[in-house]
Structures are given as C-alpha cells and as structure tokens.
C-alpha positions in Angstrom: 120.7 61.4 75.3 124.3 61.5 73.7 127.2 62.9 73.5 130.2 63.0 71.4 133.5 62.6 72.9 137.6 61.7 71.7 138.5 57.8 72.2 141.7 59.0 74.1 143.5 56.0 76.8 141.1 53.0 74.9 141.9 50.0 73.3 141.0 50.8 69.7 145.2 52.6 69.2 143.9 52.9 65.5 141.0 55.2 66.4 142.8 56.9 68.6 145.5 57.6 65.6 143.4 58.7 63.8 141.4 61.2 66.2 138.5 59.5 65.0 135.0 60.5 67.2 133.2 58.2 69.2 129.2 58.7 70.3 128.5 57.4 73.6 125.8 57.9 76.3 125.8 60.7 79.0 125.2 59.5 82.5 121.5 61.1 83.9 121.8 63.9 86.2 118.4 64.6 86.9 115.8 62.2 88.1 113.2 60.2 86.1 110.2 62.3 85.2 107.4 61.7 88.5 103.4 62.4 87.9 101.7 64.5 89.7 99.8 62.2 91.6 102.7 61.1 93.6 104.1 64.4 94.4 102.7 65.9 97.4 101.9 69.5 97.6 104.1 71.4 100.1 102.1 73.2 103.0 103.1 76.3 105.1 102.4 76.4 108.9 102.8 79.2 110.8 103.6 79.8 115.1 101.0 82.4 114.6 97.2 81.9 114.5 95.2 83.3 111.9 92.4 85.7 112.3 89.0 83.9 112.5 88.3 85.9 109.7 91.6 84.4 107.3 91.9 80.9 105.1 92.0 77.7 107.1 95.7 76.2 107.9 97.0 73.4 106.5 96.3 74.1 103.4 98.5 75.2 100.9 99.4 79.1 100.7 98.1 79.9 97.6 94.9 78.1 98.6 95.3 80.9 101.1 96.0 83.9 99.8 93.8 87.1 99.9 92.6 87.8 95.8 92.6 91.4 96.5 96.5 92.1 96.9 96.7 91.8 93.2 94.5 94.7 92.9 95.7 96.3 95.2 99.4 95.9 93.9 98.3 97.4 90.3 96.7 100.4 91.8 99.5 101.1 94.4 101.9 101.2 91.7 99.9 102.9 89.3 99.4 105.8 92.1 103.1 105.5 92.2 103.9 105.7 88.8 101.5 108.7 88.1 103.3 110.7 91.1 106.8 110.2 89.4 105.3 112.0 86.6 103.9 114.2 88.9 100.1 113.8 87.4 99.2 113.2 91.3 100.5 114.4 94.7 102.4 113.0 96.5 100.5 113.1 100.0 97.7 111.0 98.2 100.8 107.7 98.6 100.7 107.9 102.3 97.2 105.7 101.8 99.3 102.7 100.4 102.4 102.9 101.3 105.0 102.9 103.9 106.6 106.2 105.6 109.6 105.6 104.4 108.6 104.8 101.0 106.4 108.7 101.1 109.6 110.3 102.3 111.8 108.8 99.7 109.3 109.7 97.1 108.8 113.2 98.1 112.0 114.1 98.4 112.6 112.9 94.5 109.6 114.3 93.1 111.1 117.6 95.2 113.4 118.3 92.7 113.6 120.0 89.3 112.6 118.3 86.2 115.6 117.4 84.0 115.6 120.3 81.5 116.0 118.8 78.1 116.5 120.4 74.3 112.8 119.3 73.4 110.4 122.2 72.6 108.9 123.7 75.6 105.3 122.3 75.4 107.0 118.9 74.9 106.2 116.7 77.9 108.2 113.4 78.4 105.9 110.1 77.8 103.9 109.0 80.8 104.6 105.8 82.6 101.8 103.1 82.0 101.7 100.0 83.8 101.6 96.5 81.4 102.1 93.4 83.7 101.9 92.8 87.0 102.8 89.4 89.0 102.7 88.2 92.5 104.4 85.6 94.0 103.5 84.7 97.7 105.5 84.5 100.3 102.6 84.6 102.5 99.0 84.5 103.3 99.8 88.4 104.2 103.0 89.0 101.9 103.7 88.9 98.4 106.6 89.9 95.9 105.0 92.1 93.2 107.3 92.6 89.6 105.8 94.9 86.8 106.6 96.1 83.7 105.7 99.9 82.8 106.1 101.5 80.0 107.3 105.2 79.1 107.0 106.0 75.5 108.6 103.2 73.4 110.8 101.5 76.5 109.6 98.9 78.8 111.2 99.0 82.2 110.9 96.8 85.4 109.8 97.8 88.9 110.1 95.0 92.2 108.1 95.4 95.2 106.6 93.9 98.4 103.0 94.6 99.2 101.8 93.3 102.6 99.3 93.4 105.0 99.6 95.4 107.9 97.9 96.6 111.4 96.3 100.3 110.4 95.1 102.6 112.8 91.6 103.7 111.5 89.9 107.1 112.3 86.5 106.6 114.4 83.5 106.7 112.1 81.5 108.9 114.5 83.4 112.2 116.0 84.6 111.5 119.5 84.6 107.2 119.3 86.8 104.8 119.6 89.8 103.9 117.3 90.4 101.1 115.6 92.8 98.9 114.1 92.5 96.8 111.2 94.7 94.8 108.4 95.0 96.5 105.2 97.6 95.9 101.9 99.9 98.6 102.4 103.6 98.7 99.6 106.1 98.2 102.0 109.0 98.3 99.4 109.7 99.6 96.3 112.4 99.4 93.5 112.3 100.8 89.9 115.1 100.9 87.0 
C-alpha cells in the first residue's frame, strides 16, 4: 500500500523547492491476514446450568441456539405489525409479548386514526414484514432487526425476543399449574 505525501524537512532542498510529490509506503495498522485453522472459536459459559432438555456447554452459542426463535420473531412482529394497522386486536399480543410492551401498544392503537385529505374509502398501505435477522446474545436471547414495508417505504424495527418462565393453564379443569420456557418479545422499537 502507498501513499503520497510532500518531501518537506529532507535532504532533496530542490524537491522541496519545487513542491514536488513523493510516493512512499504506509506503515501497517492491521495485522497480517491469519487462516481459519489457527483461529479458535470463542465459547460462552454460563454460572447457570442448562435444562437437561437445552444444547450441551462448551460449545459455541450458535451451535446452541434454539432454531425456532427465528420463527417466532417473524410471527411476533408480524402480529405486531398487523395490530398497528389495527387488522388484529390488541389482546391477541399478550401471547408473545411482554406487559409492558401490551400496555404501550394498547394505549397507541387507543387513539384516533390521523385524519388525512385522501378519499374516505382510502385506507393507508399495510405494513408487511421483508427481512428479519437475529443475532444471539444467548442460548435464550437474541437481538431481532426487520425491515417492513408500508406502501412504497421501507422502514426498520429493533427488538429482543427471549425465552422466559410462563405460567401454563392446567390441561385438565382442577390440575396442577405449570411452568414452562417459551419465546416471548420482551422489547420493541420501530421508526
């Protein structure tokens, strides 16, 4: 690699006169290219035990990830997107997502829609999910980003889908409760 550079404070006084250029090397800052055989994968290791039922230890995490939070990150926020445009309910959220994240969607979707000069029939475009990505931070958390679109613009939307203890209703009337992990969006952020 080169660069170009002024001969200013050198011997050569007649280059210098002149404001002549003079190519010369750049010093490396970044370190000679290394194969993937001699890099060693970085593993995770956690105080808590796993459930007899999760991925092995030691291993790296997306060697340990559960394939069905990506799936379940693309239909949490399509539910999502379809109760902005108030196509769904809001009450049917409460099965994927946080309280908090129910209450600060019902109180949006609780107010008027923005009245607009279009004809009356006219509805705005619906939101349709394009992409969706995960990035682990976890065998039991991800960070989700999306794209959606809503007519001709394409917007972005963050969130954090994890898994978390659920209280489950007894299968037969009058049994026992149970508790069990499911994906649930714990956090949510669209522009």
């Amino acid at each position: 690699m080169v660069g170009v550079r002024t001969q200013l404070g050198s011997a050569d006084t007649e280059a210098t006169r002149s404001g002549a250029l003079v190519i010369a090397p750049i010093p490396r800052y970044e370190p000679d290219p290394v194969s993937e055989d001699a890099v060693s994968r970085p593993t995770v290791t956690s105080s808590r035990p796993l459930a007899s039922h999760g991925p092995v230890s030691g291993r790296p995490i997306a060697d340990r990830v559960d394939p069905s939070a990506r799936a379940f990150a693309v239909s949490a926020l399509t539910m999502l997107l379809e109760i902005i445009d108030r196509r769904r309910p809001v009450a049917q959220l409460a099965s994927v997502a946080a309280p908090h994240i129910v209450d600060q969607v019902s109180v949006w979707s609780a107010r008027p829609p923005a009245t607009s000069t279009a004809p009356p029939r006219a509805r705005p475009p619906a939101a349709t999910l394009m992409r969706v990505h995960l990035q682990w931070s976890g065998p039991d958390a991800a960070e989700v980003s999306a794209t959606y679109s809503r007519g001709v613009r394409v917007k972005a939307m963050a969130a954090r889908v994890q898994r978390v203890p659920v209280r489950v209703r007894p299968s037969v009337p009058g049994g026992p409760r149970t508790t069990e992990l499911r994906w649930m969006l714990v956090n949510v952020t669209t522009a």
